[in-house]
N, C-alpha and C positions, 0 to 999 in steps of 0.2 A: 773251020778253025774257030768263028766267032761260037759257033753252035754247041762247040767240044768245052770252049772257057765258061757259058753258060750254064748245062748240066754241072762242070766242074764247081762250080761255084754255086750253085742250088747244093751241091752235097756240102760240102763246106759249111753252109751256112745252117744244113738242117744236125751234122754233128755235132755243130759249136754250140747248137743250142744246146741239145742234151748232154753235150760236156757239161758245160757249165752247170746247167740243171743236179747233173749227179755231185759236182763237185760242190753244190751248195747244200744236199741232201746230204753229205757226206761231214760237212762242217756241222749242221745242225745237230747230228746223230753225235758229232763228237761232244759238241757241248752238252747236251743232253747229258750224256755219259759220265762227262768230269761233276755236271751239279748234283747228277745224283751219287758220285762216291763220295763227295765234302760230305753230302747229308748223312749219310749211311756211317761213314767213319768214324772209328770212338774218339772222344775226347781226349786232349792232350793232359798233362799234369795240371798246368794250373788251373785248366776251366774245372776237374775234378776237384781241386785240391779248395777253389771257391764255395763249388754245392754245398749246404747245411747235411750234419750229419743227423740221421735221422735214430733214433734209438726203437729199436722194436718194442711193441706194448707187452705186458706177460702174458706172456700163454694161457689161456682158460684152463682150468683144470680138469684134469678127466674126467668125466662121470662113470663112476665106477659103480659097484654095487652095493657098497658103504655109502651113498649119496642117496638120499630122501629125493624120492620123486612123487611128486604131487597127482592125484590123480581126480578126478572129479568126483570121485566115490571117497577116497580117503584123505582132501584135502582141506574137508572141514575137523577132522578128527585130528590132525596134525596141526592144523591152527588152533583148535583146545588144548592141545599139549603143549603148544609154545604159549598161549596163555595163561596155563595154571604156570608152569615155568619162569614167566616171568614176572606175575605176582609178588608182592615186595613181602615178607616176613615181617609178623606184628615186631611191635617195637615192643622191649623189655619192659615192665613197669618201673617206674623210679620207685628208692629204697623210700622206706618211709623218715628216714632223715631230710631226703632233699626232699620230699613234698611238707614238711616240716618247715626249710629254711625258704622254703617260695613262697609259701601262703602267707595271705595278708594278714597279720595282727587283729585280733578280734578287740574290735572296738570298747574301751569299757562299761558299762550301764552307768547311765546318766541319773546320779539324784536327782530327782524331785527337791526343794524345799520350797514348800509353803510358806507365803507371807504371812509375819503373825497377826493374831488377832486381837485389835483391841477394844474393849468395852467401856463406854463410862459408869465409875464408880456408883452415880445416884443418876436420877433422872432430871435432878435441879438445874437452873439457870447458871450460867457464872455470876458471881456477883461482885467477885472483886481478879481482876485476869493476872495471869504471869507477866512481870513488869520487867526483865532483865535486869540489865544496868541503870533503870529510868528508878524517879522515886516517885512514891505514892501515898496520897494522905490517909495516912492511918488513923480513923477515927478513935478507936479505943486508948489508945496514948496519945494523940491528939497532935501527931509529927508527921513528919515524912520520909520514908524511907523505901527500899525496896521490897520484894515480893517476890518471895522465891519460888512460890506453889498456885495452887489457883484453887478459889474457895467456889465450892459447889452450892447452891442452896438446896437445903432439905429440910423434913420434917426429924423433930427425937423420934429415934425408935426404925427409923428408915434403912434397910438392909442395905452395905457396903458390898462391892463388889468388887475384886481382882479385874487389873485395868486389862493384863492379859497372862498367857501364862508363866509360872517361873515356881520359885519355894521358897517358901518362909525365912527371910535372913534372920530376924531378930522382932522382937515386941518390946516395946522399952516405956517407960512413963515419964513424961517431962511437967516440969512446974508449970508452963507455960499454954500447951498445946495438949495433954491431958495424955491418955493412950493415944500410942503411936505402932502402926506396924509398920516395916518393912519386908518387899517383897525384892528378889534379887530374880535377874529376868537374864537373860541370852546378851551378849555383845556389849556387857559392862551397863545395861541398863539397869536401874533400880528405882521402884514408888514409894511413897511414903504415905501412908494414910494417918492425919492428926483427928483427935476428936472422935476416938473409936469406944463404943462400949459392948460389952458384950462380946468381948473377943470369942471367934470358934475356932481358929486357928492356935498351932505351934510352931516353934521354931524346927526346921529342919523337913516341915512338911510342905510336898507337893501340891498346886494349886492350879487349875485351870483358870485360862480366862472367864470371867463374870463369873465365878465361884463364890459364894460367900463368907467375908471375911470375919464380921459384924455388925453391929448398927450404928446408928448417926447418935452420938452423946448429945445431951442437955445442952451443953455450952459448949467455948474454948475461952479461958480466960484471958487467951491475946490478943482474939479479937471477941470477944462479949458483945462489943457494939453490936456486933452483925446478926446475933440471935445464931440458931441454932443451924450448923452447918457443915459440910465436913471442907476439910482442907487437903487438896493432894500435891507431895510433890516429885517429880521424876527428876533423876540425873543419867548423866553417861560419865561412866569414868570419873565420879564427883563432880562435873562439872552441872551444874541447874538448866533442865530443859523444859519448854512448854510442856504441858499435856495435851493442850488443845494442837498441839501438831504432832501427834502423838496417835492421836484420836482423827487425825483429817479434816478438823474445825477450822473454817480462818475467821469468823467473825462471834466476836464475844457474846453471849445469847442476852 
């Protein structure tokens, strides 16, 4: 009996193994089963309805046989024809108006004027100077007064010369200061030469500087003291100017 429970119970215990055994191979195979149908299964509405929609890119277009196909023999001559092609067309000329209203004004030519020139009348000393408003003892009347011209010393007979250029306003004779010319010059100047004989000049006639006007008279009866000498006087606009600044002289010789 004990012998019979023995066997009985070795079988028992070598079924129960492999039961179990199967019924755990059996569990595994199930779960196996269910994780892989989750995976495999389509997706429900919302997890679709989450994914971004994707927009397809366009379609390449066909190449067809209207389509330029480049080839190693004729894909430089195809790059000359898209070259000359895309070369830009000269640009029209402008009318000759608008090249007219753009161009710069042509500058206009510039005078030249030369400073004038001036000459002294004789080669003499001064001997008696332009005094403006100051007085001055005037030996031959034997007073004081002023001095409106400026006395040159010279010899009788000594050629007079235009101080610079201008023409003849007038020749006149005074009681006093004997022949007189007047010369009428640029910019309201005008000289007066006293004490003229032998005038070569007229009135109305052109004269250059240091031209000859006449020569140096014997006397002047106004100033007689001084002996023989000529007297010059310049103005502007009537007003009495030096000669000697005239001339670019600043000290009386």
């Amino acid at each position: 009996m004990k012998q019979y429970q023995s066997k009985h119970t070795a079988v028992l215990s070598t079924r129960g193994f492999y039961t179990i055994l199967t019924v755990c191979a059996l569990i595994i195979a199930a779960s196996a089963w269910v994780l892989w149908s989750d995976a495999t299964a389509p997706a429900d509405d919302e997890t679709q309805a989450s994914l971004p929609i994707v927009t397809p890119a366009e379609p390449l277009p066909d190449l067809t046989e209207d389509t330029p196909v480049l080839s190693e023999e004729t894909g430089d001559a195809d790059a000359e024809d898209q070259t000359d092609e895309a070369e830009p067309s000269e640009p029209e000329a402008a009318d000759d108006t608008a090249a007219e209203q753009t161009a710069e004004p042509t500058p206009a030519p510039v005078e030249t004027v030369s400073a004038p020139i001036y000459v002294r009348p004789v080669s003499g000393a001064v001997i008696t100077p332009f005094s403006g408003d100051e007085l001055l003892f005037q030996p031959t009347f034997g007073d004081w007064r002023v001095h409106t011209g400026t006395d040159f010393a010279a010899e009788a007979g000594e050629t007079v010369l235009a101080l610079t250029d201008g023409t003849v306003q007038q020749v006149t004779e005074d009681d006093l200061y004997g022949t007189c010319v007047t010369l009428s010059h640029g910019a309201d100047l005008t000289s007066t030469y006293c004490g003229v004989s032998d005038v070569r000049v007229t009135e109305g006639q052109a004269i250059a500087a240091g031209e000859a006007i006449g020569t140096v008279a014997e006397t002047i009866d106004a100033e007689a003291a001084l002996g023989p000498h000529l007297h010059v006087e310049a103005a502007r606009a009537g007003t009495p100017v030096d000669v000697l600044e005239l001339l670019g002289e600043s000290e009386v010789e």
